[in-house]
C-alpha positions as protocol buffer text, in pm:
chain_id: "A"
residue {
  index: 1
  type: UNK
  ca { x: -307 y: 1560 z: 2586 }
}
residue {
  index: 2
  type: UNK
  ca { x: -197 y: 1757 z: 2303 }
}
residue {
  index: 3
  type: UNK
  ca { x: 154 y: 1669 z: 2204 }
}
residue {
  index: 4
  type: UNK
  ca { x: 399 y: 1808 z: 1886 }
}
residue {
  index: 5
  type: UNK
  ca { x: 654 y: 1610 z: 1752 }
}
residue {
  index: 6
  type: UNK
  ca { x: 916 y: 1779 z: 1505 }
}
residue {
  index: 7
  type: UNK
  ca { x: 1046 y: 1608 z: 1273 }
}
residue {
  index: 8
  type: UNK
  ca { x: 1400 y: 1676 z: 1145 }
}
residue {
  index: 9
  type: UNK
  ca { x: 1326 y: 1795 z: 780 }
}
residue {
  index: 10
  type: UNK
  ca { x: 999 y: 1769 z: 528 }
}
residue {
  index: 11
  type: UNK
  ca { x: 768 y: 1517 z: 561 }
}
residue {
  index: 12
  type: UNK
  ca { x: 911 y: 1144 z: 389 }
}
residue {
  index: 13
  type: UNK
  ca { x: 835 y: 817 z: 441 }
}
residue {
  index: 14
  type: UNK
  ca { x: 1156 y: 770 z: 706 }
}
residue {
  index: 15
  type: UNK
  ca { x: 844 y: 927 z: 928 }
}
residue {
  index: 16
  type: UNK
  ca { x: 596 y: 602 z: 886 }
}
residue {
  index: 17
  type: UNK
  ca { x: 651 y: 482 z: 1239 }
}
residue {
  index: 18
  type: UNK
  ca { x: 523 y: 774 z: 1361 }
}
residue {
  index: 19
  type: UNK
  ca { x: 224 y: 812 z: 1075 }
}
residue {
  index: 20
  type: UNK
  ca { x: 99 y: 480 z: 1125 }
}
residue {
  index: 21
  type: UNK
  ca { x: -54 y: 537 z: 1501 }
}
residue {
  index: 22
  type: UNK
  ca { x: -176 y: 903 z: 1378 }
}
residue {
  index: 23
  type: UNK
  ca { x: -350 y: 752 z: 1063 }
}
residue {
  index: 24
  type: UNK
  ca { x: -496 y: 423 z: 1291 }
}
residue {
  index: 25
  type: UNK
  ca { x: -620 y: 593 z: 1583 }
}
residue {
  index: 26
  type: UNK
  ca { x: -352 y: 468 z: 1825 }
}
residue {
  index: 27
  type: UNK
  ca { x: -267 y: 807 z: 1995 }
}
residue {
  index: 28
  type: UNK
  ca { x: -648 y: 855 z: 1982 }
}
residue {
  index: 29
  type: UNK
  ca { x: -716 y: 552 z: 2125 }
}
residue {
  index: 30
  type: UNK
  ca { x: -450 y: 634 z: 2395 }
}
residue {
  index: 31
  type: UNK
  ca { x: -596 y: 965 z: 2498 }
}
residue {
  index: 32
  type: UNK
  ca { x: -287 y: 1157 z: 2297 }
}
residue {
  index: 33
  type: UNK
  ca { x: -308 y: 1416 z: 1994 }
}
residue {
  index: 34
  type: UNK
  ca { x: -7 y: 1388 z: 1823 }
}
residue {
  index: 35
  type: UNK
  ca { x: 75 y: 1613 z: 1558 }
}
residue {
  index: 36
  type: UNK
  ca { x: 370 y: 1635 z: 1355 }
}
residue {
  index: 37
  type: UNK
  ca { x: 587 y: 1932 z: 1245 }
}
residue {
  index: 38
  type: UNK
  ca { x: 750 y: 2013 z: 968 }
}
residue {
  index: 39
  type: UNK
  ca { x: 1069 y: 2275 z: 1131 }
}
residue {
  index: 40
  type: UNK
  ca { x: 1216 y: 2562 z: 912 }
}
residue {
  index: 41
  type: UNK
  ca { x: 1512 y: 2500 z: 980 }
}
residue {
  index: 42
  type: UNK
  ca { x: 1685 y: 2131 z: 1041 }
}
residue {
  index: 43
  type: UNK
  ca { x: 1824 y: 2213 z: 1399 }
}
residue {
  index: 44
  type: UNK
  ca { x: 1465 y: 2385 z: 1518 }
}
residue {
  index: 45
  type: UNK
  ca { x: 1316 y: 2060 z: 1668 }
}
residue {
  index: 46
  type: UNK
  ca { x: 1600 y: 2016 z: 1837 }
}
residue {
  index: 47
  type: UNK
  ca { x: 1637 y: 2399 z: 2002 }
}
residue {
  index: 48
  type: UNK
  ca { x: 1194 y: 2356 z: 2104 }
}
residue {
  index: 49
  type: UNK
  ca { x: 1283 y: 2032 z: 2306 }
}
residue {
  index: 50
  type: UNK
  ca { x: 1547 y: 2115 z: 2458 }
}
residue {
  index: 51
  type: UNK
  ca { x: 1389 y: 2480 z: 2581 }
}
residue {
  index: 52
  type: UNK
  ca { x: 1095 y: 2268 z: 2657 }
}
residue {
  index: 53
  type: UNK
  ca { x: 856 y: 2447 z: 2432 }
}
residue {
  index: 54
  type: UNK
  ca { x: 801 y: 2133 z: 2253 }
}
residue {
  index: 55
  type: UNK
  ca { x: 757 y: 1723 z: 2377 }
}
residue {
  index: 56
  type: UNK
  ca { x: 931 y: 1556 z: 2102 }
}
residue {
  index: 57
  type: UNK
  ca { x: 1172 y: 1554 z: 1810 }
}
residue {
  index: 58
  type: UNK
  ca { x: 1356 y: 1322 z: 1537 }
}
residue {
  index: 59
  type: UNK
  ca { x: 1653 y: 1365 z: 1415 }
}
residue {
  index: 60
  type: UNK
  ca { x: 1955 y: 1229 z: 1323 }
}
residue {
  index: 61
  type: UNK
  ca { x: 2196 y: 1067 z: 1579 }
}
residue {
  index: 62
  type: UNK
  ca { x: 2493 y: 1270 z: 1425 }
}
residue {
  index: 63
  type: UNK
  ca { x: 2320 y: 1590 z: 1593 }
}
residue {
  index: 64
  type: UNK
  ca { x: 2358 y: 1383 z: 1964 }
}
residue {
  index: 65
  type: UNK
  ca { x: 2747 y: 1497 z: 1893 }
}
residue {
  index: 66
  type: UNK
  ca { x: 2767 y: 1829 z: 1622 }
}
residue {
  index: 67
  type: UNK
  ca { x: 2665 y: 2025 z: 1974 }
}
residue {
  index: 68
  type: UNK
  ca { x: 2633 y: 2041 z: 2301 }
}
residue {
  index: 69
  type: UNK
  ca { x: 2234 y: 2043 z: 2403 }
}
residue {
  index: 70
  type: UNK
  ca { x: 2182 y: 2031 z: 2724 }
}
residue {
  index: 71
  type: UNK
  ca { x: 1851 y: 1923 z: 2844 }
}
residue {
  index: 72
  type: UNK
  ca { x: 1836 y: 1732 z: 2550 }
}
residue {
  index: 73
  type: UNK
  ca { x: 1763 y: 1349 z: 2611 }
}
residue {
  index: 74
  type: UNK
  ca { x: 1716 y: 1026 z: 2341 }
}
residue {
  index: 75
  type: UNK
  ca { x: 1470 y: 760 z: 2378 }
}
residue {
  index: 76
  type: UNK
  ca { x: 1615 y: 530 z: 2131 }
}
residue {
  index: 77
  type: UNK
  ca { x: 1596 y: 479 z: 1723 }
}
residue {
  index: 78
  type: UNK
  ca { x: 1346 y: 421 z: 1482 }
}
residue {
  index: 79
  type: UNK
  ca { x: 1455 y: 386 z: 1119 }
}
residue {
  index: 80
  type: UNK
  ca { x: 1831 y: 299 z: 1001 }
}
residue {
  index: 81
  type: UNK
  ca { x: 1998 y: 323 z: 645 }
}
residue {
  index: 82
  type: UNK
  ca { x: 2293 y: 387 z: 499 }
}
residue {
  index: 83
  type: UNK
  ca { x: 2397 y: 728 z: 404 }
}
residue {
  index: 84
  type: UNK
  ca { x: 2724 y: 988 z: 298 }
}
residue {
  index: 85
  type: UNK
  ca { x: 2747 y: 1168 z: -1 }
}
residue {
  index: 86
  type: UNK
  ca { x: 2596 y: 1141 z: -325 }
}
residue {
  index: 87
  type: UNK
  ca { x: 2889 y: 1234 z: -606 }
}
residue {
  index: 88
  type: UNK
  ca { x: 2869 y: 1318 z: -979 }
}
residue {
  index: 89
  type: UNK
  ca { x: 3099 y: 1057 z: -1099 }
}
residue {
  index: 90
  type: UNK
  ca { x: 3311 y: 1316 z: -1362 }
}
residue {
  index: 91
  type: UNK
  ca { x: 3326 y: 1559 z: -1008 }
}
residue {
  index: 92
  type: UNK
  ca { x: 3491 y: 1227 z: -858 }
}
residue {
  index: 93
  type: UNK
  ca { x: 3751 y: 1212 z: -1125 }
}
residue {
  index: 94
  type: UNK
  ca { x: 3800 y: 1604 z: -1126 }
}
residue {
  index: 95
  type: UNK
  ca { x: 3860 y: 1521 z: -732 }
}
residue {
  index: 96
  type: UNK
  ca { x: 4070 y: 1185 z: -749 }
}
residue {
  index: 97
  type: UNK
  ca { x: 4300 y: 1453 z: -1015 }
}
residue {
  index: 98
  type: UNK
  ca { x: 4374 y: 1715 z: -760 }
}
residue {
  index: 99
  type: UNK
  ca { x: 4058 y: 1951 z: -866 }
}
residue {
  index: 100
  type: UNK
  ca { x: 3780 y: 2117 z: -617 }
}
residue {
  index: 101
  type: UNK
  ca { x: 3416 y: 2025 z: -642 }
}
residue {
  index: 102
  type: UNK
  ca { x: 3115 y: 2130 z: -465 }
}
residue {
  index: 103
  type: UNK
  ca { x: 2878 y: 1995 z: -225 }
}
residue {
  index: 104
  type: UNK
  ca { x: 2530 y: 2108 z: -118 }
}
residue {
  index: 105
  type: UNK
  ca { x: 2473 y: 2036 z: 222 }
}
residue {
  index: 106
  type: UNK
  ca { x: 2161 y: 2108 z: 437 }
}
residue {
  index: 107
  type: UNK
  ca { x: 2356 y: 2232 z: 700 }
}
residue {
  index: 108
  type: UNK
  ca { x: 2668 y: 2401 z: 602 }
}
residue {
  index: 109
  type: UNK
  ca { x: 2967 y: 2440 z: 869 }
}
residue {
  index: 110
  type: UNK
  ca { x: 3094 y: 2286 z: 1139 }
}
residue {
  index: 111
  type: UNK
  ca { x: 3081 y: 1960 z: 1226 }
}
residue {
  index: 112
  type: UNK
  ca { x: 2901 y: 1841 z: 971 }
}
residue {
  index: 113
  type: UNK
  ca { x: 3147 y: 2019 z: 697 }
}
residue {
  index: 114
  type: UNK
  ca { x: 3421 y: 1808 z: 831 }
}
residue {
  index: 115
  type: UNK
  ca { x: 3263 y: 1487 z: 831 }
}
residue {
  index: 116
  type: UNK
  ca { x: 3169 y: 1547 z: 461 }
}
residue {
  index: 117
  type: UNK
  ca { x: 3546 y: 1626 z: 410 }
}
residue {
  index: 118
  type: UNK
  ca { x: 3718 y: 1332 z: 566 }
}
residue {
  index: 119
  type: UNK
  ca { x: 3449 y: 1100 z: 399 }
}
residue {
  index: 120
  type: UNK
  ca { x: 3633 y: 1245 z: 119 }
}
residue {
  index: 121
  type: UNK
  ca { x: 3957 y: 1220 z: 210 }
}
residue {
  index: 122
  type: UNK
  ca { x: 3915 y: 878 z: 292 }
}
residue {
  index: 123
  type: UNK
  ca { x: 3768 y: 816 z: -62 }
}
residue {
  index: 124
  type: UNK
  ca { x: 4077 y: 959 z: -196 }
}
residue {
  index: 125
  type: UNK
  ca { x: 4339 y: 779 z: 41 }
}
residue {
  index: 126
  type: UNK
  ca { x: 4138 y: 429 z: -77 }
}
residue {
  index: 127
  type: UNK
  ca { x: 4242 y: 489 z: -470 }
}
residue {
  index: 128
  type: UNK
  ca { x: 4563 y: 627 z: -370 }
}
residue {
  index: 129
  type: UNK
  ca { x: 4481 y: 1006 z: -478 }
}
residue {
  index: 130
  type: UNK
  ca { x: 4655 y: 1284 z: -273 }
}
residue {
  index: 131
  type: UNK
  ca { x: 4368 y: 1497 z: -128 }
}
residue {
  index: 132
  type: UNK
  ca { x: 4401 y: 1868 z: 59 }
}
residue {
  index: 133
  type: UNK
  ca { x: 4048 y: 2014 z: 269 }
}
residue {
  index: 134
  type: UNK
  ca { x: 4034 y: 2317 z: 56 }
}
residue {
  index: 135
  type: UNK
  ca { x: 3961 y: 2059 z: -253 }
}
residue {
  index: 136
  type: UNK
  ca { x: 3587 y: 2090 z: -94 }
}
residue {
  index: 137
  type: UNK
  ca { x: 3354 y: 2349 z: -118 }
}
residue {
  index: 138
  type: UNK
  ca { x: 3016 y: 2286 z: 80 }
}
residue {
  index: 139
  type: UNK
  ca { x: 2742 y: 2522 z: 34 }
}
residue {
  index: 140
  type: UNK
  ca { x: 2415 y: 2505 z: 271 }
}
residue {
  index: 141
  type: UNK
  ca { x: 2109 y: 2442 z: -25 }
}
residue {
  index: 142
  type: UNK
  ca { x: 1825 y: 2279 z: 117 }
}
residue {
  index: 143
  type: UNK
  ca { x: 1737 y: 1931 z: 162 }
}
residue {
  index: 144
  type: UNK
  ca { x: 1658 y: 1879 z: -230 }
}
residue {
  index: 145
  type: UNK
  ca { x: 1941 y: 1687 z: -305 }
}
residue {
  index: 146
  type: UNK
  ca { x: 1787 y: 1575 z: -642 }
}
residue {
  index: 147
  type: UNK
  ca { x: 1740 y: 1922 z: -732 }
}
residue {
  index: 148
  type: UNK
  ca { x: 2060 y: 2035 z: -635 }
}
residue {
  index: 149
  type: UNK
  ca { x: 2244 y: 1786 z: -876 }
}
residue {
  index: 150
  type: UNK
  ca { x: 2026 y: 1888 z: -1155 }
}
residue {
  index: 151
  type: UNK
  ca { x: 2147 y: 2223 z: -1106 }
}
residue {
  index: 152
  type: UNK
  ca { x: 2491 y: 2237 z: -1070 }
}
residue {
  index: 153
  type: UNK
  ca { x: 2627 y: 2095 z: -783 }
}
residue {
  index: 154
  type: UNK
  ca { x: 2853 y: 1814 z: -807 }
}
residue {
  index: 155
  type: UNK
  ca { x: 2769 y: 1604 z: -509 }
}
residue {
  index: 156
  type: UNK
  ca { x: 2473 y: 1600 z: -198 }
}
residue {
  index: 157
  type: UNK
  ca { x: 2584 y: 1581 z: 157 }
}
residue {
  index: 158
  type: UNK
  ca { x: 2384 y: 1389 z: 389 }
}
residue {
  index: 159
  type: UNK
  ca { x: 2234 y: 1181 z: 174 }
}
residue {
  index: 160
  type: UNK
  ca { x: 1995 y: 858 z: 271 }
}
residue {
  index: 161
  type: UNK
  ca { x: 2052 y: 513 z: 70 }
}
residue {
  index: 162
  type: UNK
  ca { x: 1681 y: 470 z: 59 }
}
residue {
  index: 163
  type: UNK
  ca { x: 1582 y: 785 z: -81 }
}
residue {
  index: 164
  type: UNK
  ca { x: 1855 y: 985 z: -261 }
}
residue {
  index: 165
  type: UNK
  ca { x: 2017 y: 616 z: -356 }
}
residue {
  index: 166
  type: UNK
  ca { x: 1691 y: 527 z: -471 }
}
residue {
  index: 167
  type: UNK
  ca { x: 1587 y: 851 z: -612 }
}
residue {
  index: 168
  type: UNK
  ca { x: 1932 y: 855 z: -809 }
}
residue {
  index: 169
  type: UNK
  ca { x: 1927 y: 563 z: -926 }
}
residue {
  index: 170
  type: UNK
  ca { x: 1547 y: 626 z: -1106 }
}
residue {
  index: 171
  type: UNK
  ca { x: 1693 y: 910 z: -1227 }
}
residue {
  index: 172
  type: UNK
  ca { x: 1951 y: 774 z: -1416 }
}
residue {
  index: 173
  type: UNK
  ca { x: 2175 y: 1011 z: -1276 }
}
residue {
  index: 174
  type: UNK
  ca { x: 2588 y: 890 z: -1292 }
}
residue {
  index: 175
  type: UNK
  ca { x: 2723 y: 941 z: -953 }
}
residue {
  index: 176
  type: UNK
  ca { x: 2871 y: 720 z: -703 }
}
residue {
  index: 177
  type: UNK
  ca { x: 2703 y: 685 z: -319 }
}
residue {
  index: 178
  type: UNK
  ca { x: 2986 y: 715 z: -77 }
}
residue {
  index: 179
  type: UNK
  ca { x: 2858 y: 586 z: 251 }
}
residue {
  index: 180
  type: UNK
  ca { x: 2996 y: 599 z: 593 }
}
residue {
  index: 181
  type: UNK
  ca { x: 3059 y: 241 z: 605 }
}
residue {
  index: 182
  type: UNK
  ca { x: 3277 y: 237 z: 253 }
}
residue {
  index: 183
  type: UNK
  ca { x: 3498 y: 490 z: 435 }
}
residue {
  index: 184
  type: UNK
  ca { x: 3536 y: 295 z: 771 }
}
residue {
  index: 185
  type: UNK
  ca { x: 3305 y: 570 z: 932 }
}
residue {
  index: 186
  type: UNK
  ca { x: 3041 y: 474 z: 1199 }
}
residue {
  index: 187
  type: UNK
  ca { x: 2749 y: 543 z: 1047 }
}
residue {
  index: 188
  type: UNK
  ca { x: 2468 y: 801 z: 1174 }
}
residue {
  index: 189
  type: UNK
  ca { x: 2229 y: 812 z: 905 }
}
residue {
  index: 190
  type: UNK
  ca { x: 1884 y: 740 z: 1120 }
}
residue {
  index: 191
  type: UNK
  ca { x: 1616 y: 886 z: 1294 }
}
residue {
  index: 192
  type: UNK
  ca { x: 1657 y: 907 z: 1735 }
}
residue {
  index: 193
  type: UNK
  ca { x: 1352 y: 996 z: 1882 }
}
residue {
  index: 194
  type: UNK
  ca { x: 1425 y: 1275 z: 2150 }
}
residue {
  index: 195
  type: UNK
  ca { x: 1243 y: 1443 z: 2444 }
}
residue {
  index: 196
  type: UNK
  ca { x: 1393 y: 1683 z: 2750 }
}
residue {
  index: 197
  type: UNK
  ca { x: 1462 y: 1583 z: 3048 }
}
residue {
  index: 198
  type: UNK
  ca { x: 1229 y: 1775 z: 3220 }
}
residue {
  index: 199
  type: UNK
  ca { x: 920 y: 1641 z: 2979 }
}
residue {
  index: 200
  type: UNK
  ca { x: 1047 y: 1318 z: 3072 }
}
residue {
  index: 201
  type: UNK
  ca { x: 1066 y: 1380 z: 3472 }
}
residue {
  index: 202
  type: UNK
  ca { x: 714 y: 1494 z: 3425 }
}
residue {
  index: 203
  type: UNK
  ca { x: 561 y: 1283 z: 3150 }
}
residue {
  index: 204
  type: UNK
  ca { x: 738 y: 956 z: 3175 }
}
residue {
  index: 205
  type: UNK
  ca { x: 393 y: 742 z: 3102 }
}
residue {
  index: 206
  type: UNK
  ca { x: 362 y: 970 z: 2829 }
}
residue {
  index: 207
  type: UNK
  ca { x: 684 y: 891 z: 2714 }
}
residue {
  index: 208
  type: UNK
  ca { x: 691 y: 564 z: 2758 }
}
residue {
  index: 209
  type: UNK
  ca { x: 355 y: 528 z: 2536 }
}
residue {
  index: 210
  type: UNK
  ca { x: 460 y: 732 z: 2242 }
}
residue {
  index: 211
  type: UNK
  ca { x: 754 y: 521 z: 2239 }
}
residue {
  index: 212
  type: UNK
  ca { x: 552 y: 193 z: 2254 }
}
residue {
  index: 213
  type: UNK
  ca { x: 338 y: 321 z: 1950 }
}
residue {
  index: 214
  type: UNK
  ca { x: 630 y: 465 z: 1708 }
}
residue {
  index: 215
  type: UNK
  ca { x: 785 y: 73 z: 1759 }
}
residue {
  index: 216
  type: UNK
  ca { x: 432 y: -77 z: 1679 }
}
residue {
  index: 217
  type: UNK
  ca { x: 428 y: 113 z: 1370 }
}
residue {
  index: 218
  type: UNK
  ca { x: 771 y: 68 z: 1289 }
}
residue {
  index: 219
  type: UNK
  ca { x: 676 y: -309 z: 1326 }
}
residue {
  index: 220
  type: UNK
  ca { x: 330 y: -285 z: 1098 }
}
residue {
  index: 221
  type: UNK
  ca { x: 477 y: -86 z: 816 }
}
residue {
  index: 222
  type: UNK
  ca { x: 789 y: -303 z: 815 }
}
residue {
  index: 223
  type: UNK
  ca { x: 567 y: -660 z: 794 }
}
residue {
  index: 224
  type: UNK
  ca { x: 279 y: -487 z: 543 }
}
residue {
  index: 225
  type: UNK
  ca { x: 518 y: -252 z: 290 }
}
residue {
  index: 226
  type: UNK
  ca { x: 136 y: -249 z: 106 }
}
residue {
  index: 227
  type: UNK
  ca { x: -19 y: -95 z: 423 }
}
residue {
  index: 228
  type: UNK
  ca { x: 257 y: 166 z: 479 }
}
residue {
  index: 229
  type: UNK
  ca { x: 257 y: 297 z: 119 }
}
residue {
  index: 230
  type: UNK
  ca { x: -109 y: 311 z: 183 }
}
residue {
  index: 231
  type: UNK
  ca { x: -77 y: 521 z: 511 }
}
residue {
  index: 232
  type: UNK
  ca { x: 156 y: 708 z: 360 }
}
residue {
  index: 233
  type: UNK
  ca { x: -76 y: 854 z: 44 }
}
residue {
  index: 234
  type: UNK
  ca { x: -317 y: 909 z: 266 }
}
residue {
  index: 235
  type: UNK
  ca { x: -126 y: 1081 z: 547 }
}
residue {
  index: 236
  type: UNK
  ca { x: 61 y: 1290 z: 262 }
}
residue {
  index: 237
  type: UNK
  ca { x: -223 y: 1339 z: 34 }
}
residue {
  index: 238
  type: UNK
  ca { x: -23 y: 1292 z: -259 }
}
residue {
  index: 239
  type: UNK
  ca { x: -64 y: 1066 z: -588 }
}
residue {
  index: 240
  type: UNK
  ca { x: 89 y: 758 z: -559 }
}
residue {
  index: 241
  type: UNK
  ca { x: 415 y: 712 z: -817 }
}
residue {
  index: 242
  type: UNK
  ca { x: 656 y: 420 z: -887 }
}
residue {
  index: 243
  type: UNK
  ca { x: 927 y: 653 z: -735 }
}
residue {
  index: 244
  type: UNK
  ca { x: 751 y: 665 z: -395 }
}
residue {
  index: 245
  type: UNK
  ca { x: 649 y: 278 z: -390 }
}
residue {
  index: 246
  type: UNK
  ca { x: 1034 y: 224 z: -470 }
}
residue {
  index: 247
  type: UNK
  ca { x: 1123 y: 450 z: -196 }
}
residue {
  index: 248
  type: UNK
  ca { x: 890 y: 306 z: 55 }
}
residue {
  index: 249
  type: UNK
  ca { x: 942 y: -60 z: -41 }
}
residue {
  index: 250
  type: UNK
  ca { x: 1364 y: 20 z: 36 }
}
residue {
  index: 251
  type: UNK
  ca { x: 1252 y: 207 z: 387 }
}
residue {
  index: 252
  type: UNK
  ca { x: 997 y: -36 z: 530 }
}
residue {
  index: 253
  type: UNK
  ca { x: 1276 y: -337 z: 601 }
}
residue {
  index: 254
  type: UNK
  ca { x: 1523 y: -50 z: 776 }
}
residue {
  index: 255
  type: UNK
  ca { x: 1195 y: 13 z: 1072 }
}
residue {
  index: 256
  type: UNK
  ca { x: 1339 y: -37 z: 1396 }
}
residue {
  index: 257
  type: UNK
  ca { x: 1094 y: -205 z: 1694 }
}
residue {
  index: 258
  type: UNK
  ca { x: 1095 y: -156 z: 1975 }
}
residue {
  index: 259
  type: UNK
  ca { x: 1196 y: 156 z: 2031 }
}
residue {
  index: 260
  type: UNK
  ca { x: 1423 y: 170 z: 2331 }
}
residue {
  index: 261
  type: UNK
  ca { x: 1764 y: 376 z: 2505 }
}
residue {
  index: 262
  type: UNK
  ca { x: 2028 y: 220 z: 2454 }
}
residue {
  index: 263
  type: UNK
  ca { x: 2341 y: 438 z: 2524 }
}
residue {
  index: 264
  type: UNK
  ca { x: 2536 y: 147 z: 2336 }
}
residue {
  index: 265
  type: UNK
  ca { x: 2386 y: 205 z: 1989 }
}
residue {
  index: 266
  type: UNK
  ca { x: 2545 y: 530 z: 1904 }
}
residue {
  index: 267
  type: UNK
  ca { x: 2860 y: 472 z: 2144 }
}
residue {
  index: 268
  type: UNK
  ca { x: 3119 y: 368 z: 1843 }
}
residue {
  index: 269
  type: UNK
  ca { x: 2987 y: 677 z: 1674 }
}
residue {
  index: 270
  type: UNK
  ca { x: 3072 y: 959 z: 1946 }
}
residue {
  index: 271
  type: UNK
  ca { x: 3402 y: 751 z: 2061 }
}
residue {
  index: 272
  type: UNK
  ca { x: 3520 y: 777 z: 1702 }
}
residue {
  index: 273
  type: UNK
  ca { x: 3408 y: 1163 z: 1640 }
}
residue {
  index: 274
  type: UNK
  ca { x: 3572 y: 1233 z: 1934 }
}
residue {
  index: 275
  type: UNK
  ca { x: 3898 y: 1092 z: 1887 }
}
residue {
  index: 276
  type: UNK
  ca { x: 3919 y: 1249 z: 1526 }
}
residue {
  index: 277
  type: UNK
  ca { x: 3817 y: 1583 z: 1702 }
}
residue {
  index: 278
  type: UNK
  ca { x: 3480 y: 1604 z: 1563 }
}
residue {
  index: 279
  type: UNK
  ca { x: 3236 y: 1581 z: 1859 }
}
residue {
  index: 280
  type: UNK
  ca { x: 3168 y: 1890 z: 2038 }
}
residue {
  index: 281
  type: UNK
  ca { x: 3017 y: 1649 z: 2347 }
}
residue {
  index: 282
  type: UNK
  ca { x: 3260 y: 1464 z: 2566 }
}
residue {
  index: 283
  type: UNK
  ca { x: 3189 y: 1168 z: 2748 }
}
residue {
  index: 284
  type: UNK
  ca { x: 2987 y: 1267 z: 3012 }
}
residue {
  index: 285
  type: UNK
  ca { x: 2775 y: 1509 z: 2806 }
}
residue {
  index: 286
  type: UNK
  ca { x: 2734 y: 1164 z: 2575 }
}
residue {
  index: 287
  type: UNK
  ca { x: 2627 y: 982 z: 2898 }
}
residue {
  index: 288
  type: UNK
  ca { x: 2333 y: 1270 z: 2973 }
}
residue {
  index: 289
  type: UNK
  ca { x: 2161 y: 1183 z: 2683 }
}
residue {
  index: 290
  type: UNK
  ca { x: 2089 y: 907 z: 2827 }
}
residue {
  index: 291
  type: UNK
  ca { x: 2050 y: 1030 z: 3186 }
}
């Protein structure tokens, strides 16, 4: 069976569970041909599997919440890390002294816009700075976060620990990572695997195998870092460099195995969204992701 997987942005090594079977046979093995795709846009994996043109997605869990999907279901998590906004550390001053800065975001508006802002607030409140919304201006530039520092921007919205943190911190680059967690935010910075409801009504061996082979990779790359890096060169095709071995070496520990539902995991996240007004899914349309 032929099967397409989107994943939730271009290609990175968050995506080695899901390399590893491709690159070892696995699906192969398991009568599957699994290919991955890289969407245009970061919501497009989403919209395919829920219209059922698609049998899979990843994405992050925050996107369980931003909008109401229905058909949509999860079939658990395979990668964690820590993540928020990157910030220029002289735009963090200009902030903490009552002036505006400006974010690039991947997705601009929305949900997601006020997430980034009260992670700011928050950082504000915490050093005792007064802090108004219209202080942030978030622009929707891509998922080059890197780049977007380097040309202008004074912080990166949505940000992962280990890659922007990492790739930051290579650089040289003076900014401050302000995570979820520093802010007393649950954090939603990982990959959910996700399928619809009627692929999963239909499919469910199917299902339950591509699940079983995403957690065995997660597993291998997290116990052989050496192996991963090496699946991922030759999945990518591209050189090997000391900024990718950094970045794999910090992903590899955050694999998750097995993957499995779990309507608990991402609970704390949509209760707390939802009491600060954020989630656009109440508690039953929470519960159907897991239906």
């Amino acid at each position: 069976m032929k099967l397409q997987l989107s994943l939730e942005w271009f290609l990175n090594p968050d995506h080695l569970p899901l390399i590893a079977g491709i690159e070892l046979g696995w699906y192969r093995d398991a009568g599957l041909d699994l290919a991955l795709q890289v969407p245009d846009d970061h919501y497009d994996g989403l919209a395919a599997v829920a219209a059922g043109e698609i049998a899979f997605a990843c994405n992050e869990p925050l996107h369980m919440i931003d909008a109401d999907r229905p058909g949509l279901r999860a079939l658990g998590c395979f990668f964690e890390t820590d993540g928020g906004i990157v910030l220029q550390r002289a735009a963090g001053r200009r902030l903490l002294e009552g002036g505006e800065v400006r974010l690039a975001s991947p997705v601009a508006g929305g949900v997601t816009d006020a997430i980034a802002v009260e992670i700011l607030a928050r950082w504000c409140a915490a050093r005792g700075a007064a802090f108004e919304p219209a202080q942030v201006r978030i622009e929707s530039a891509g998922f080059e976060h890197l780049a977007n520092l380097r040309a202008g921007f004074d912080g990166a919205w949505l940000c992962f620990a280990n890659f922007e943190g990492v790739e930051a911190r290579q650089a040289g680059l003076d900014t401050d990572f302000i995570t979820t967690d520093d802010v007393g935010l649950a954090n939603f910075s990982a990959l959910e695997l996700f399928t619809s409801q009627g692929f999963l009504t239909e499919h469910p061996e199917v299902v339950a195998t591509v699940t079983r082979l995403i957690g065995q990779g997660a597993r291998l790359c997290r116990d052989d870092p050496g192996q991963a890096a090496a699946l991922w060169y030759a999945y990518s095709g591209t050189t090997p460099s000391p900024l990718m071995d950094a970045i794999i070496a910090d992903t590899c520990p955050r694999l998750i195995d097995p993957v499995v539902r779990d309507a608990t995991r991402w609970h704390a996240m949509w209760a707390q969204f939802d009491r600060l007004g954020l989630s656009q899914v109440d508690r039953d349309g929470y519960a159907a992701l897991y239906a």
